[in-house]
C-alpha positions as CSV (number, residue, x, y, z in Angstrom):
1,X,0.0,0.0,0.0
2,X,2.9,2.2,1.1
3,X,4.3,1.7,-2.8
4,X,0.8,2.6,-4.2
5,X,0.4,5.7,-2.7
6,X,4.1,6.6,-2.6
7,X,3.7,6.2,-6.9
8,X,0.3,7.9,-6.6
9,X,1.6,11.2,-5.4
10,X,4.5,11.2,-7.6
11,X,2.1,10.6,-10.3
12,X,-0.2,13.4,-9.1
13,X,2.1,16.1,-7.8
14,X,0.2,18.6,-10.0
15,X,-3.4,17.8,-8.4
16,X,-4.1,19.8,-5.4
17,X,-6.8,18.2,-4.7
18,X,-5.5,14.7,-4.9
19,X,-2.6,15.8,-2.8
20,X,-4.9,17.4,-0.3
21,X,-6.2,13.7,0.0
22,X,-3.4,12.9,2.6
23,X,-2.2,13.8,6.5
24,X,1.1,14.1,7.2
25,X,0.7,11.1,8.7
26,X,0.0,9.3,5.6
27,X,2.6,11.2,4.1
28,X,5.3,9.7,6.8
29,X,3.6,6.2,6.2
30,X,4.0,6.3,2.5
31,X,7.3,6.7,3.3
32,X,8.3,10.3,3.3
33,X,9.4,10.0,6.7
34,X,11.0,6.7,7.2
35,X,12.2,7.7,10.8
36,X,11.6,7.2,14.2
37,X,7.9,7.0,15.9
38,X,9.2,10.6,17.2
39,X,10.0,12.0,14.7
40,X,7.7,14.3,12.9
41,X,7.8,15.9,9.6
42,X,6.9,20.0,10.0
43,X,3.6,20.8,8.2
44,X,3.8,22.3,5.2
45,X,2.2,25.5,6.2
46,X,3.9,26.0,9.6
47,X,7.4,25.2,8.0
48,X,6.8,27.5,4.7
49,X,5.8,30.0,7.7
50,X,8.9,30.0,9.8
51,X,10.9,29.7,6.8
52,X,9.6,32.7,6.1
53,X,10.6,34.2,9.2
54,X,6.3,35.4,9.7
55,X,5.2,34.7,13.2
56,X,2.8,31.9,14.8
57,X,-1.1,33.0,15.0
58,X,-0.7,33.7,18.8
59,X,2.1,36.2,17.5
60,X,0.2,37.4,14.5
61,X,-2.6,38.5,17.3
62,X,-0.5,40.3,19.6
63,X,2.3,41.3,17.1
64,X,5.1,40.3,20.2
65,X,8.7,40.1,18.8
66,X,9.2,37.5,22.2
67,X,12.7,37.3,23.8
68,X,15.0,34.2,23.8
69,X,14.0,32.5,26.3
70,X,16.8,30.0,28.2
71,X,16.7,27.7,31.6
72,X,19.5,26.9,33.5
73,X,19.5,23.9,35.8
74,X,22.2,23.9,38.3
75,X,21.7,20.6,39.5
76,X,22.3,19.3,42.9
77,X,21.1,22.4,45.2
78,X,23.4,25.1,44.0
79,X,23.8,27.9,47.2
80,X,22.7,30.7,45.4
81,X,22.0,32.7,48.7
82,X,25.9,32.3,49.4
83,X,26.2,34.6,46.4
84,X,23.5,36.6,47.0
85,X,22.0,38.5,50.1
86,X,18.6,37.9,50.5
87,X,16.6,40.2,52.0
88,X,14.1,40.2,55.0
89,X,9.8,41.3,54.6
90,X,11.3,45.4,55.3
91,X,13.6,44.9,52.6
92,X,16.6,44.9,55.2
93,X,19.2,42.7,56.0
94,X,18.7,40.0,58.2
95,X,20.6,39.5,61.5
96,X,23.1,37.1,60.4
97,X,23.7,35.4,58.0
98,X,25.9,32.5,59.6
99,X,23.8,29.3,58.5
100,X,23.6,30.6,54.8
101,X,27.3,30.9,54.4
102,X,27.7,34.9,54.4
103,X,29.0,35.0,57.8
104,X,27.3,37.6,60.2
105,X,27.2,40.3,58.4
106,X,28.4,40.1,54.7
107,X,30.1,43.2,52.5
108,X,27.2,44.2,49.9
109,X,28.2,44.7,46.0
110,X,25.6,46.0,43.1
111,X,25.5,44.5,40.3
112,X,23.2,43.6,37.8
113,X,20.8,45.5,40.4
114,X,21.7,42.4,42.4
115,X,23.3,42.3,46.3
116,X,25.9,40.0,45.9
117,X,28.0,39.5,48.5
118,X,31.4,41.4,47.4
119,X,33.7,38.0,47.4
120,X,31.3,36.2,45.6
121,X,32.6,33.5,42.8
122,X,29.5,33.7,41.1
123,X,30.0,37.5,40.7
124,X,33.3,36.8,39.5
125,X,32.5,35.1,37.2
126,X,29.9,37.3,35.6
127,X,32.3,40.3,35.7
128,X,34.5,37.7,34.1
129,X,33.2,38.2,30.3
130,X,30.5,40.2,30.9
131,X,31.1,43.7,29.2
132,X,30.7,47.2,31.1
133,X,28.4,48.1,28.0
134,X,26.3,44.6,28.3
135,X,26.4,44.6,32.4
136,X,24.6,48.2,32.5
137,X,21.5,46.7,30.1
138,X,20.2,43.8,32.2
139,X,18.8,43.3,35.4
140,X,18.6,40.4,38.0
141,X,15.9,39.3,39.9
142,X,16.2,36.7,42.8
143,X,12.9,34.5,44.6
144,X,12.6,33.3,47.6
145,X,11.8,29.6,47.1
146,X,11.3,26.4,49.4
147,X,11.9,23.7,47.1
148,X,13.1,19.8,47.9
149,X,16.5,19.1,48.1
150,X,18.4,17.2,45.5
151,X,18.7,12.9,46.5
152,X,18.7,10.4,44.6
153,X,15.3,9.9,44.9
154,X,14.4,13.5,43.4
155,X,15.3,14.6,40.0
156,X,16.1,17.6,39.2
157,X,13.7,20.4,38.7
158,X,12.9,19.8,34.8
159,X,9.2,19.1,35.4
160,X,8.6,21.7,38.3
161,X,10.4,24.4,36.2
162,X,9.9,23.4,32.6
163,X,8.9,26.9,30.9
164,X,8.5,25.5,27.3
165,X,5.0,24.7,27.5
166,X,4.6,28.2,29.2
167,X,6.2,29.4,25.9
168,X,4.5,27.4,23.4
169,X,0.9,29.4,25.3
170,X,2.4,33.0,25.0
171,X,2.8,32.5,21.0
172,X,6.9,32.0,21.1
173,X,8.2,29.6,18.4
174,X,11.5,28.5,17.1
175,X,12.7,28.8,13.7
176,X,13.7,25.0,13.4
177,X,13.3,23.6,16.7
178,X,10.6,24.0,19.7
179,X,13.1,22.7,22.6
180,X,16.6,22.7,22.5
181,X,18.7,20.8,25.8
182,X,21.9,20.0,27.1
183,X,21.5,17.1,29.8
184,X,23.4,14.5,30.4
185,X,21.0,12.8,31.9
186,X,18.6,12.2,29.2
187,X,18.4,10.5,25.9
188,X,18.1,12.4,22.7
189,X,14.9,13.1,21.4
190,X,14.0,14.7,17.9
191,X,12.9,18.3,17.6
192,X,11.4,20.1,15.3
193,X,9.6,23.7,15.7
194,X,6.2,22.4,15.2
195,X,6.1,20.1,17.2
196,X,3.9,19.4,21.1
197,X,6.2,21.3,23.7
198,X,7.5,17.8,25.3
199,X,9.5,17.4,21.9
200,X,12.8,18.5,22.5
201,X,16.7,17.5,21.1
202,X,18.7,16.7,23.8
203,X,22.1,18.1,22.1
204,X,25.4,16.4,22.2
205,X,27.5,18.2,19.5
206,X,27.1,20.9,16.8
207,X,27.3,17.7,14.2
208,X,24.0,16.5,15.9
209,X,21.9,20.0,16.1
210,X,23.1,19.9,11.7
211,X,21.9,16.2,11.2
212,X,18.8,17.0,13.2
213,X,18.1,19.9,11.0
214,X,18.1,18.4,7.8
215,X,15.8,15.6,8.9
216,X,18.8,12.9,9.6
217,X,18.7,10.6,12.4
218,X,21.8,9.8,13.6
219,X,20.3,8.6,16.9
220,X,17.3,6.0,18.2
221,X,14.3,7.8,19.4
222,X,13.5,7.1,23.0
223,X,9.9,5.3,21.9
224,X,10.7,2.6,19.2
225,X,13.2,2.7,17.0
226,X,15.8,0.5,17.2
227,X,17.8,1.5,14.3
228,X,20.4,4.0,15.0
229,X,21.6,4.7,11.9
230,X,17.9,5.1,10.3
231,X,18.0,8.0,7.9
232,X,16.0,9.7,5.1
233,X,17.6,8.9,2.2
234,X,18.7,11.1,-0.1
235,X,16.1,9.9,-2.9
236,X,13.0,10.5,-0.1
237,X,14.7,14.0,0.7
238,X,14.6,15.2,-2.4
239,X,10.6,13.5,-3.0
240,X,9.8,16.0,0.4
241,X,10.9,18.9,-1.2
242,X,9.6,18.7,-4.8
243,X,5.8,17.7,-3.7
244,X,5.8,20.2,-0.9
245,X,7.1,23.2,-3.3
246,X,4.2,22.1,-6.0
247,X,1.6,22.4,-3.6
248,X,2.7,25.7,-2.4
249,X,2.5,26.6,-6.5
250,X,-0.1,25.5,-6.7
251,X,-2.3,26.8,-3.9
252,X,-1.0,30.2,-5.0
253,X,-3.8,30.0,-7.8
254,X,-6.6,29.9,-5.2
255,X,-5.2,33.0,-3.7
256,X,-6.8,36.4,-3.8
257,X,-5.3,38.1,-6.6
258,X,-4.4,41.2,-5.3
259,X,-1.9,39.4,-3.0
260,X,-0.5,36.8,-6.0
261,X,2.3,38.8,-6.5
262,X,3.8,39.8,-3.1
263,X,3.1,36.1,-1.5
264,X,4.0,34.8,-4.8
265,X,8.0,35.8,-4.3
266,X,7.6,35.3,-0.7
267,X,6.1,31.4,-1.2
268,X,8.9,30.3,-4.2
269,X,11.9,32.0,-1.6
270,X,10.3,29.5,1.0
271,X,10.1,26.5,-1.2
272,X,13.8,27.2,-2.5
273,X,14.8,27.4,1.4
274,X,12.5,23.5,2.1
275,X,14.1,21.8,-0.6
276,X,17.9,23.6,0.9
277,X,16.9,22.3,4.3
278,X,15.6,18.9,3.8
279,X,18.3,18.1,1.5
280,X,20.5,19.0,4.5
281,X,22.5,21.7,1.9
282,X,23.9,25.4,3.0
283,X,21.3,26.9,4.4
284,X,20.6,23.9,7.1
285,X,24.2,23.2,8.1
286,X,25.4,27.0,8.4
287,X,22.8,28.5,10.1
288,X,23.2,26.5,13.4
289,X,27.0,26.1,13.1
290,X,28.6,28.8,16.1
291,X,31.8,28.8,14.6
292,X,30.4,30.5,11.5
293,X,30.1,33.3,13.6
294,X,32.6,35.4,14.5
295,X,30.8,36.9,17.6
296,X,30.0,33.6,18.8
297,X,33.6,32.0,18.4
298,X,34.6,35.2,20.4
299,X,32.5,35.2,22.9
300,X,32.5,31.5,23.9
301,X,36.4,31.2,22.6
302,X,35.8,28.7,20.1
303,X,39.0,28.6,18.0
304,X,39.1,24.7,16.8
305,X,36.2,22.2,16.4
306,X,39.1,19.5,16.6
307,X,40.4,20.5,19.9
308,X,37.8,22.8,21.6
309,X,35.7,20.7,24.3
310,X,32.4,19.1,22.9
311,X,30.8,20.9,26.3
312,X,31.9,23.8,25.2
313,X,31.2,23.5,21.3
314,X,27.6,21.9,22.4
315,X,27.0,25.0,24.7
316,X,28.0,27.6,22.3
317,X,25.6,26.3,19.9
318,X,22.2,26.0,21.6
319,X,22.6,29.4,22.8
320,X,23.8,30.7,19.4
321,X,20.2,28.9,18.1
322,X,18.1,30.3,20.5
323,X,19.6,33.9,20.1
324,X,19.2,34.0,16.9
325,X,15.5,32.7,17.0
326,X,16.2,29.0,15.8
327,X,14.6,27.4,18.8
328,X,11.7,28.2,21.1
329,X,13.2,27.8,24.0
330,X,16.9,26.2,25.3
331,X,17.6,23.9,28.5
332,X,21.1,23.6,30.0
333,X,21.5,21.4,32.9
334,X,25.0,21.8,34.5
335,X,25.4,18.8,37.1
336,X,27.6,19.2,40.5
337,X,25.8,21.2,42.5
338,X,25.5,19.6,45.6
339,X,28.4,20.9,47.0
340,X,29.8,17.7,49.1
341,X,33.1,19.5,50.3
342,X,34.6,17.6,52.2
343,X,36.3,20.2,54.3
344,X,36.5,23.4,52.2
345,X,34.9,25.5,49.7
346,X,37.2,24.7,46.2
347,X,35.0,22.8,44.4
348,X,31.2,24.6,45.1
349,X,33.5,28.0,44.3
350,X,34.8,26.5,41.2
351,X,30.8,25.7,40.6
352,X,29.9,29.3,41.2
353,X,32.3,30.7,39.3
354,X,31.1,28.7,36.4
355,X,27.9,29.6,37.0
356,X,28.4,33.3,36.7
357,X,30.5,33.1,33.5
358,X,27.5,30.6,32.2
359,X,25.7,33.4,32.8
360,X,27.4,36.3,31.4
361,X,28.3,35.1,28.5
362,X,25.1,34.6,27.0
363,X,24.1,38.0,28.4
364,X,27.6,39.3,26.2
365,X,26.5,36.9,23.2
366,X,23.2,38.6,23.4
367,X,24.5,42.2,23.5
368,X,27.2,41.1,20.6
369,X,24.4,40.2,18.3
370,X,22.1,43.0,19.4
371,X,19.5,40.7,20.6
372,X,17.2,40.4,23.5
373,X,17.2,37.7,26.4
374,X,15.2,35.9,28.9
375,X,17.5,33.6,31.7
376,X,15.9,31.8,34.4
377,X,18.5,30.1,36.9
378,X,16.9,27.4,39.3
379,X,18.1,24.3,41.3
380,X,16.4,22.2,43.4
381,X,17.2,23.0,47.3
382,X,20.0,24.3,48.7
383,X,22.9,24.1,51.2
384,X,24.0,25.5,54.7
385,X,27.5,26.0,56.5
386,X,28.3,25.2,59.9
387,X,27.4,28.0,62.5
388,X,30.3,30.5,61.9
389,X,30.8,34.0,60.9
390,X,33.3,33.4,58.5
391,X,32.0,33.9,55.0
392,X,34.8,30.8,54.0
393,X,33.0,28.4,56.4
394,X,32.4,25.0,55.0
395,X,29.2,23.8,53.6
396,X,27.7,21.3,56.1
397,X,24.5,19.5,54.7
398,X,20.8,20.2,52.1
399,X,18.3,22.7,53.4
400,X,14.9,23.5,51.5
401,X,15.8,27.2,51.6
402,X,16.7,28.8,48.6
403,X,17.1,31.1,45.7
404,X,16.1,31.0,42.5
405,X,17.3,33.6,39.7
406,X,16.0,35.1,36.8
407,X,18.1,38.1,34.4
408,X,16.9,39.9,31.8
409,X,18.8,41.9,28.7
410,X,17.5,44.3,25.5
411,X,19.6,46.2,23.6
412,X,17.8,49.3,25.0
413,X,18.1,48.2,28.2
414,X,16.1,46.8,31.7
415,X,14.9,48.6,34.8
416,X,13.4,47.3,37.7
417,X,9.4,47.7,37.9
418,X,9.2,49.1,41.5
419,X,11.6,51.0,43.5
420,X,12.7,50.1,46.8
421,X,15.2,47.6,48.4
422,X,13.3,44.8,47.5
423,X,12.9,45.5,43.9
424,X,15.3,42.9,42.9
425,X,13.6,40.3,45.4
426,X,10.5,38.7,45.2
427,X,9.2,36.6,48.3
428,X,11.6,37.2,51.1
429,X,13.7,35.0,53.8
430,X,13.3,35.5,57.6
431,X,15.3,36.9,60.4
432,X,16.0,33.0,61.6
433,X,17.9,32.7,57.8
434,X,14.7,30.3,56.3
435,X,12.1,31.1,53.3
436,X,9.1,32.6,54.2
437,X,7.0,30.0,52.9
438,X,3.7,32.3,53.0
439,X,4.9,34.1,50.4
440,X,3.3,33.7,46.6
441,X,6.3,32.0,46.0
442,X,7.2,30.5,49.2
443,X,6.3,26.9,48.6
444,X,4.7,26.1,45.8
445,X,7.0,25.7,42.3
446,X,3.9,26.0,40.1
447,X,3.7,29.7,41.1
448,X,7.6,30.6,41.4
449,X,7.1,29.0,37.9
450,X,4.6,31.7,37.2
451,X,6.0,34.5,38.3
452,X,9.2,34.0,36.3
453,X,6.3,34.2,33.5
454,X,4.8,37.4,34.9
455,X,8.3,38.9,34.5
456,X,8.9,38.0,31.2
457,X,5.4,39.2,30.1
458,X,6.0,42.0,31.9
459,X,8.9,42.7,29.7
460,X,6.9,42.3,26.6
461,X,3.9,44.9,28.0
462,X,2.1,41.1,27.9
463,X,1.3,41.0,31.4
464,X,-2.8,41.2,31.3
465,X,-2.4,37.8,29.3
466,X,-0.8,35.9,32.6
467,X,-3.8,34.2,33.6
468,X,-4.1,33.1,30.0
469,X,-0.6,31.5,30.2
470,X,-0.6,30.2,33.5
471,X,-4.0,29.5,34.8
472,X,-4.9,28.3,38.5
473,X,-1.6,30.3,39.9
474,X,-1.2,33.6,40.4
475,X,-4.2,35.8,39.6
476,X,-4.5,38.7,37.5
477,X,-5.0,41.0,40.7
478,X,-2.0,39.8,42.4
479,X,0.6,39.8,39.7
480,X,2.1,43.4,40.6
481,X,3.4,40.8,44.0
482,X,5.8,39.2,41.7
483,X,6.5,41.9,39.0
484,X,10.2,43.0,39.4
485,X,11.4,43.7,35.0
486,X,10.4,46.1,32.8
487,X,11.9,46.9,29.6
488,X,13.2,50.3,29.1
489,X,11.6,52.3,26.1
């Protein structure tokens, strides 16, 4: 059957009508798509659309240009509040600070409208490769969280804090890909921009994000396939192309002839780009590559694809995509951040100081390519030091206290939303050094989750849509509670 219908649309590629006949199912099964059960060929209108560059309907109706949106998963139970000073309800410090690591009373530096504590490695390594120009344009945001701590038992907060069904609601969509991830951890999965928000690529090298873009499985899906190697071939590649760009001939005929001409250009530039990308030619292996940009290779240090680190190359290039609009959304889970010390502080500093020039450099990539950006930092629980007012004191064990951490970059700049000492804070911790858990976001990850989506609609002048986006959290009347960002004009 497969055969028949397979001959039957070659035979009929100029028949809209007998074309219309089939699902892209049916396409995939007459063997258009010979890959795994996960893997999904884009529809034809929603990949001629992003080809195109036009936005999704959701977009259309609100006309949002949406920022670049990235998660960072520091895994383990990362001490952010031994980088940053948290706050009490007044907006002052507390009385000590000698169970959060910070000693009694720790030396205050501003940056990024943050309160880091001045001998911070997390500031360090922000101020690392973070530019004066860049640093003045974005703005940080810390919440007050009680979360559980990282075990074996508890994975890390990928569920609890997944924003990319959030974005899929507000309208956002990737050029190429809807979820883009760096995790260890998990298996790759295909990815394609169209696709249901749990369909993400799990990247393990730039050669990986260009096979997945021209349609090439190099690995198994995690549902069925067994066949590693399984691949369109380049035969069925080529079929893709040709029958997609005759039906988007030919539906041009149907079209209101006052628009023929202008949509006519636009529709042939589109097909020209399918039949580029499926075939996996220029215009799918360039686009994705880092080191064919100079910024990119500058900012992350890229200088050989032989020698550099595949961490490093892998990193570089999901945050080049989602910079640059080819993905809806990018994960990055960096693991070691239960800081085990056994009797000092190297390795959790080392951690921190990774952290920060994570961080910073995708702020600096950002302001480099003159592009906007969304960074949401969490990790599941935290840590506390032995009773001492030393801010070197050891870490001693988990504690469900702690801080989550969201920054925010434009070209033209951020400013916070509110102006007091707790504009860079929302929730707060208590004078005996714990999380106020009767704040919003005191214990309950569904609404810290939405108030990092409050911020970032904020940003957009989007925020009357957060029920919309995130029902059953935070309402409508009560968003100005978690409101911290606000693009500057």
């Amino acid at each position: 059957m497969k055969k028949e219908t397979h001959k039957y649309l070659q035979q009929n590629a100029d028949n809209p009508d007998a074309l219309k006949k089939f699902s892209r199912r049916e396409l995939m099964g007459a063997g258009f798509a010979g890959l795994a059960t996960r893997v999904w060929l884009p529809s034809t209108a929603g990949l001629i659309a992003n080809l195109l560059g036009t936005t999704s309907t959701a977009n259309a109706a609100t006309n949002v240009n949406w920022m670049p949106f990235i998660t960072i998963n520091l895994s383990g139970g990362a001490s952010i509040h031994g980088n940053i000073v948290p706050l009490n309800a007044s907006g002052s410090m507390l009385p000590t600070y000698d169970f959060l690591g910070l000693g009694k009373r720790p030396n205050i530096e501003n940056y990024l409208g943050l309160n880091f504590m001045d001998k911070s490695r997390m500031l360090e390594g922000l101020k690392s490769v973070l530019s004066p120009e860049a640093a003045s344009k974005a703005k940080g945001t810390i919440l007050c969280t009680s979360t559980s701590p990282d075990t074996n038992a508890i994975p890390p907060l990928r569920s609890q804090f997944d924003m990319s069904a959030v974005l899929e609601k507000t309208g956002k969509k990737g050029e190429f890909f809807s979820d883009l991830q760096m995790n260890a951890n998990l298996t790759s999965i295909r990815s394609f921009h169209d696709q249901e928000p749990t369909s993400r690529l799990n990247v393990a090298s730039v050669a990986q994000l260009k096979d997945s873009l021209s349609l090439t499985a190099v690995y198994a899906s995690t549902v069925s396939s067994t066949d590693a190697t399984a691949r369109f071939t380049q035969n069925q590649k080529r079929n893709v192309a040709s029958v997609l760009s005759k039906m988007t001939e030919l539906q041009l005929n149907s079209r209101d002839s006052g628009k023929l001409n202008s949509e006519k250009s636009k529709i042939i530039d589109a097909s020209k780009k399918l039949e580029d990308l499926v075939g996996g030619t220029v215009s799918g292996q360039t686009l994705v590559d880092p080191y064919q940009s100079a910024l990119a290779k500058n900012v992350y240090k890229l200088t050989d694809p032989t020698r550099d680190s595949a961490s490093l190359q892998t990193t570089a290039a999901i945050m080049y995509c989602n910079l640059m609009g080819y993905s809806s959304h990018t994960y990055l889970a960096l693991p070691g951040y239960d800081y085990h010390d056994p009797s000092t502080r190297t390795q959790s500093n080392q951690r921190d100081f990774e952290a920060g020039q994570q961080i910073g450099r995708i702020i600096e990539l950002a302001h480099q390519l003159k592009k906007s950006v969304f960074i949401f930092i969490n990790t599941d629980g935290s840590c506390v030091s032995i009773k001492s007012d030393d801010i070197t004191s050891q870490w001693s064990g988990d504690t469900t206290n702690s801080l989550q951490l969201i920054f925010a970059y434009t070209p033209t700049g951020v400013d916070f939303s509110k102006n007091d000492n707790l504009r860079s804070q929302i929730g707060h911790y208590t004078n005996d050094q714990a999380t106020d858990k009767n704040t919003l976001v005191g214990d309950r990850t569904d609404y810290v989750a939405a108030a990092v989506t409050a911020n970032y609609l904020n940003l957009h002048g989007q925020i009357h849509r957060l029920t919309e986006v995130v029902p059953s959290t935070i309402t409508q009347e009560r968003s100005a509670e978690v409101v911290r960002l606000k693009a500057k004009a």
